[in-house]
N, C-alpha and C positions, 0 to 999 in steps of 0.2 A: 690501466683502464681496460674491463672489459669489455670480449666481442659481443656488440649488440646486434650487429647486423641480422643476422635471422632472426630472430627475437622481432626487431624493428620490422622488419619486410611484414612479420604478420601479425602483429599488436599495435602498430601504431595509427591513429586516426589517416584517415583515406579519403578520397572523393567520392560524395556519394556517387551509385550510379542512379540507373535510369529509373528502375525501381523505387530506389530512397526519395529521388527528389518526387516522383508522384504519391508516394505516402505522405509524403511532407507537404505538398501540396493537398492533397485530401483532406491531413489534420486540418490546416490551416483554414479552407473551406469549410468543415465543419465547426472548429472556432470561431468564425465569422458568424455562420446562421445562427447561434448560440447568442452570440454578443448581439446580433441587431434585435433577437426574441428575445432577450433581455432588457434591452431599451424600451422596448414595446411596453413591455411588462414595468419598466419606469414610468413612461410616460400615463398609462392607461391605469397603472395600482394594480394588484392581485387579483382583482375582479377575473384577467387575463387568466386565470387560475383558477383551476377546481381546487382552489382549500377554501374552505369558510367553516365558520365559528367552530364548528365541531372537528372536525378534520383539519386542524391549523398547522400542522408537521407533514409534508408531504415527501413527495422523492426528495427533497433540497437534503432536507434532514438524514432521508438514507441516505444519499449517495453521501452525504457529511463524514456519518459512521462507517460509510464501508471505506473510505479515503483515510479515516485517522486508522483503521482497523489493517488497513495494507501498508501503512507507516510502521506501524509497530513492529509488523514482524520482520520488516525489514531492517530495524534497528535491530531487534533481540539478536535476529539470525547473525549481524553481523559482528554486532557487544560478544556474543558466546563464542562465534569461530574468532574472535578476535584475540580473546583471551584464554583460547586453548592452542597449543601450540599445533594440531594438524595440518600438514601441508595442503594434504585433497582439497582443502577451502580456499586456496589462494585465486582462485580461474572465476570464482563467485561471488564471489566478497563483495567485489567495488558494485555488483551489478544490480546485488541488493541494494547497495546504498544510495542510488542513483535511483531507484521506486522507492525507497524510505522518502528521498530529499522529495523527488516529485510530489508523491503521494501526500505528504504534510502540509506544501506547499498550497495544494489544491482543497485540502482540509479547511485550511483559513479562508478561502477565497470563496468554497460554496458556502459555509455557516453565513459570510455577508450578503451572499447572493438571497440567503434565505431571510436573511432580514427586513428587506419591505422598502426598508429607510437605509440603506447605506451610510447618509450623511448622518446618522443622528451614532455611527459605530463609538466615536469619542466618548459618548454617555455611557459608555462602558467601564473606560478607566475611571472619568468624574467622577460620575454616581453609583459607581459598581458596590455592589454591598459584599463583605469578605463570608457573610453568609449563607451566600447565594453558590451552588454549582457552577452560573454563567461564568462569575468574576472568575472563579476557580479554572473555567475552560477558555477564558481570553486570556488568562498569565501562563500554563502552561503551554498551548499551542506556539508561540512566540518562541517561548524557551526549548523545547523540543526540536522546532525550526531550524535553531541557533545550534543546538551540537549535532542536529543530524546534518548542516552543512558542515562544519568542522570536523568529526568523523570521515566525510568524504573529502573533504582537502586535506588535509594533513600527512597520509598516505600516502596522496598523488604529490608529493613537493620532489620526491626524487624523480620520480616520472617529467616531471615537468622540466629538470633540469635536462636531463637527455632526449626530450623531443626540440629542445632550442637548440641544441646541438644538432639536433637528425634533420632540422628543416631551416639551419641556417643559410644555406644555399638554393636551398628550394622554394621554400616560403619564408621569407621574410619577415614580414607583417607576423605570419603565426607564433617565428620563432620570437620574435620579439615579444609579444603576449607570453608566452609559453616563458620565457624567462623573467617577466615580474610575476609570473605567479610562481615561479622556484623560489621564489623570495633567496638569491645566491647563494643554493643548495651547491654543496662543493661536497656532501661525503663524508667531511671529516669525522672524527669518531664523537666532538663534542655535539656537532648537528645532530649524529644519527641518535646518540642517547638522549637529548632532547626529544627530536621529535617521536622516540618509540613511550617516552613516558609520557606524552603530551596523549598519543595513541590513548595508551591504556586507559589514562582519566579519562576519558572520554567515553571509552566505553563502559567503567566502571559506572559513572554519571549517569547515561543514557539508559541505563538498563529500569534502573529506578525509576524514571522522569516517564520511559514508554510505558511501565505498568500505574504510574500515577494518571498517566494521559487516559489510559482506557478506562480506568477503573472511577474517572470523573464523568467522561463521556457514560458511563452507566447507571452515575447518582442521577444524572441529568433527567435519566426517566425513571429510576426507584424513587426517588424524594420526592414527586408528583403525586405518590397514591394513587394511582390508577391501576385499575384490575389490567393484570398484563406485564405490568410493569412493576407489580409491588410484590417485590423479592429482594433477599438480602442473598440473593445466589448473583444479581447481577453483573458485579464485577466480574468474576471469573468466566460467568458466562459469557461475555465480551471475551475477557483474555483469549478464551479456547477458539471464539472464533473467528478472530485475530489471526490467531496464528492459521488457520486453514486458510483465511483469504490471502493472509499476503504470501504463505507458501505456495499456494497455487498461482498466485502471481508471479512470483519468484521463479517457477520450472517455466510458466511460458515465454517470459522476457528472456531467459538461457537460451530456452529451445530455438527462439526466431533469431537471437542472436548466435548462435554457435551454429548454423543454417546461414543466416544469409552473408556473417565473415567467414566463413569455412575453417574454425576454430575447432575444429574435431580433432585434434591431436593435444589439445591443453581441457576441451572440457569432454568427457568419454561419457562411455555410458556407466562406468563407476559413480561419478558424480549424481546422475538422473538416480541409479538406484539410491544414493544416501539421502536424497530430497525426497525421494517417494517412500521410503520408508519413515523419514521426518514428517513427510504431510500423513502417512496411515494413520499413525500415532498423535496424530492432529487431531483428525477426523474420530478415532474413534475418544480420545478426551472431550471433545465436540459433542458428538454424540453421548453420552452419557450424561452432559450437564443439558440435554435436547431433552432427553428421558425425567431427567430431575424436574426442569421447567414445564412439561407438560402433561408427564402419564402420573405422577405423583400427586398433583394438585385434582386431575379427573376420579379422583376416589371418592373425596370429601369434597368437594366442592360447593363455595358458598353461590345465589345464586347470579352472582354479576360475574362469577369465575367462569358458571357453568354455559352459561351464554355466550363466554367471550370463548371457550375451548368448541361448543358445538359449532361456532361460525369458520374455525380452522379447520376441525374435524371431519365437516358432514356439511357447512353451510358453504355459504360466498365465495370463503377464500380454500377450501378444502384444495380445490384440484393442484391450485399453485402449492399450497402448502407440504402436500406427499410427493409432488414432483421434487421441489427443492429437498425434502428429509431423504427420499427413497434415491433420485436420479445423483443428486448433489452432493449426496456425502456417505450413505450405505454402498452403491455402489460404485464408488469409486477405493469403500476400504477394501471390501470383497477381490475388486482387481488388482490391487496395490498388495497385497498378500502371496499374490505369484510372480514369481522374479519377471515374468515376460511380460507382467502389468509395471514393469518399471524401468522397460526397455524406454530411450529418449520418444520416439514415435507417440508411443502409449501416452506415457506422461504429460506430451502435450497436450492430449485429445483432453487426459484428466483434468488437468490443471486449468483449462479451459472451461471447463465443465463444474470443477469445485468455484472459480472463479464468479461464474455465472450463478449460481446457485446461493452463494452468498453475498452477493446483492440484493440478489432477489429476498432472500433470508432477511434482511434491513429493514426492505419494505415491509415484510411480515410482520416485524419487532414492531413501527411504528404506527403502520395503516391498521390495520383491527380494531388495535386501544382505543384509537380516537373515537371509533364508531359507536364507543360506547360512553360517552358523556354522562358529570355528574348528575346535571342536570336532564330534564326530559326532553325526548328528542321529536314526539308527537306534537302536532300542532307546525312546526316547521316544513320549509319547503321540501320537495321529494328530494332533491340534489342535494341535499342534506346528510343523506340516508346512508349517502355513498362515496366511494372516493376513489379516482383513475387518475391518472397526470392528462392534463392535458397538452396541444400539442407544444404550445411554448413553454409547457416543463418541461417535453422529452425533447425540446430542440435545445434547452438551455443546460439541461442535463447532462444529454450527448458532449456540447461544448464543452463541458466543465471535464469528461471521461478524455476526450480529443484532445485536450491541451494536459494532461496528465503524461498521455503518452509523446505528445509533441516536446514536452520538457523534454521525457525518456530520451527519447529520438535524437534532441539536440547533443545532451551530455553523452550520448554513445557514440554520436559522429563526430565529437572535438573533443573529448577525454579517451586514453587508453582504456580498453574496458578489460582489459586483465596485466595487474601490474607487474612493468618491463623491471623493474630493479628486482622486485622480490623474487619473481620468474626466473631472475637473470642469476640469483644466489642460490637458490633452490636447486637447479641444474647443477650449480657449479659446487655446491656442497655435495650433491647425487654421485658427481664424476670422480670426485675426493674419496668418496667412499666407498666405490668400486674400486679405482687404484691403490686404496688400502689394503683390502680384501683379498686382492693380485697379487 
């Protein structure tokens, strides 16, 4: 049996301190205000809401897409380091999949939230028609779901075996837990070749299942016809930025985490630099299919094109709109270009920054289109014209962002968030291969 002791002292689940339990109380408070503005908005119908007839997709729907869009790259990132053998990804891995699991999970949970009628969700499977986008985005979500939690348990089985051992004295209760979910992981060479192939399919599976997820999330709004929307670049358009939102999710969940457990000796600044050169290279694929979807179409434009680019350009949404191109994603490739824009420090500021800016980027995708209805929008009320969340969206909104990271929060403070087995081989293959060398 290997020495896990150090390994244990600074990998395995802890008490929170004083800190954690007031973040977790914070979340929790803001889940709450979320959940009772939600009921409100039950009780009282969307009226509670600035969406009407024309403007019917509001933040519910962004924040939908930027939640499936930070799922994805947390699958890919983890399907690709999964199936390449580099060791540098081992201190990462689980952390992504731990905002893949989150982030899906809350995918599901705001699309119902955006629905009106909750109760009437069943009419989805009934009467779902297989030629609809919807039906296509109630069956894959589910399944998604399903291997991004499997991905994330199957990993941890050896992990689980060694923390029932490390808190059989100490926590009881835990180690007890912690040992039916080893499912009586012993080691042996038949478990391990199981579960490493059980690994693979998974990731092999998921890789497909996350570019199906985005790539329907995109028909959702190209098969509408709607100026804004109607491009057969969609797909990809998502894929790219996909991958920038949840990469920059990805460096700031590391950076708070590897901060506030003092994990600086498993995750360095090696790793921030291979994340910020994966997000540059994000960003600027991102940005090019930015260029495709907006300065290409500004040449020729038909005139419901040209109305809907002058109101990004120069009208309503201008200012937000070159904040998020210019602040959000130009210049954070600009800094990500120089080693010392990829120091952890930096990274965080960026990925913070990328983060923010693609959400806000969602809103873009969604709110404009609307504004421009097939129908004529003259003759209708002035609050028609326009479209801001109001305050029981951004309170239920918030909720919806709060229990994202409140998942986070949970799975990092009762799961090892850098795995004790692999860690624990990886050294001991390192030491083998120094004494070789000797």
């Amino acid at each position: 049996m290997k020495n896990y002791d150090t390994l244990l002292t600074d990998l395995a689940p802890s008490k929170f301190e004083r800190k954690g339990v007031i973040w977790t109380g914070f979340l929790l408070l803001v889940v709450i205000i979320g959940a009772i503005a939600y009921i409100e908005e039950l009780i009282e119908g969307q009226i509670t809401t600035n969406m009407r007839d024309y403007a019917l997709w509001g933040i519910y729907i962004s924040n939908f897409v930027f939640f499936v869009a930070t799922s994805f790259v947390g699958s890919a990132t983890v399907a690709i380091l999964r199936l390449t053998k580099n060791t540098w990804r081992t201190p990462i891995v689980r952390i992504a999949e731990i905002i893949c699991v989150a982030s899906i999970i809350m995918a599901g949970i705001t699309i119902m939230l955006d629905m009106g009628r909750p109760d009437r969700l069943l009419n989805l499977f009934i009467h779902g028609r297989m030629q609809s986008p919807i039906t296509w985005d109630v069956i894959i979500i589910p399944t998604f779901m399903v291997a991004s939690i499997l991905l994330l348990f199957f990993p941890l089985i050896p992990d689980f075996a060694i923390l029932k051992n490390h808190f059989k004295d100490k926590k009881p209760t835990w180690s007890k837990w912690y040992g039916i979910l080893s499912l009586n992981w012993t080691g042996s060479k038949k478990q391990i070749k199981i579960q490493q192939k059980s690994i693979k399919l998974i990731a092999l599976l998921i890789l497909p299942l996350g570019l199906i997820l985005q790539t329907i999330d995109a028909w959702l709004f190209s098969t509408t016809y709607r100026v804004g929307w109607d491009s057969t670049d969609m797909g990809p358009y998502f894929i790219s930025g996909a991958l920038v939102a949840g990469l920059g999710a990805l460096i700031v969940v590391v950076f708070v985490v590897r901060k506030v457990y003092k994990l600086e000796n498993y995750i360095t600044d090696f790793h921030f630099d291979k994340l910020g050169k994966f997000l540059a290279l994000a960003c600027l694929l991102y940005l090019y299919f930015n260029i495709n979807e907006y300065l290409i179409p500004a040449y020729t434009p038909p005139k419901a094109e040209e109305i809907h680019l002058k109101m990004l350009f120069t009208g309503a949404y201008s200012i937000l709109f070159w904040i998020v191109l210019i602040v959000g994603l130009i210049i954070p490739i600009i800094v990500m270009l120089f080693k010392k824009g990829r120091k952890p420090k930096a990274m965080f500021y960026l990925g913070l920054v990328v983060v923010l800016g693609s959400w806000w980027k969602r809103f873009l995708i969604v709110t404009p289109t609307l504004l421009h209805p097939f129908l004529p929008i003259q003759g209708v009320p002035e609050s028609w014209h326009h479209y801001f969340p109001s305050l029981g969206e951004w309170l239920v909104t918030f909720g919806t962002l709060a229990m994202a990271l409140l998942i986070i929060t949970l799975l990092i403070r009762f799961l090892p968030i850098i795995p004790i087995q692999r860690t624990a081989d990886e050294q001991e293959e390192l030491e083998q291969n120094k004494n070789t060398k000797s």
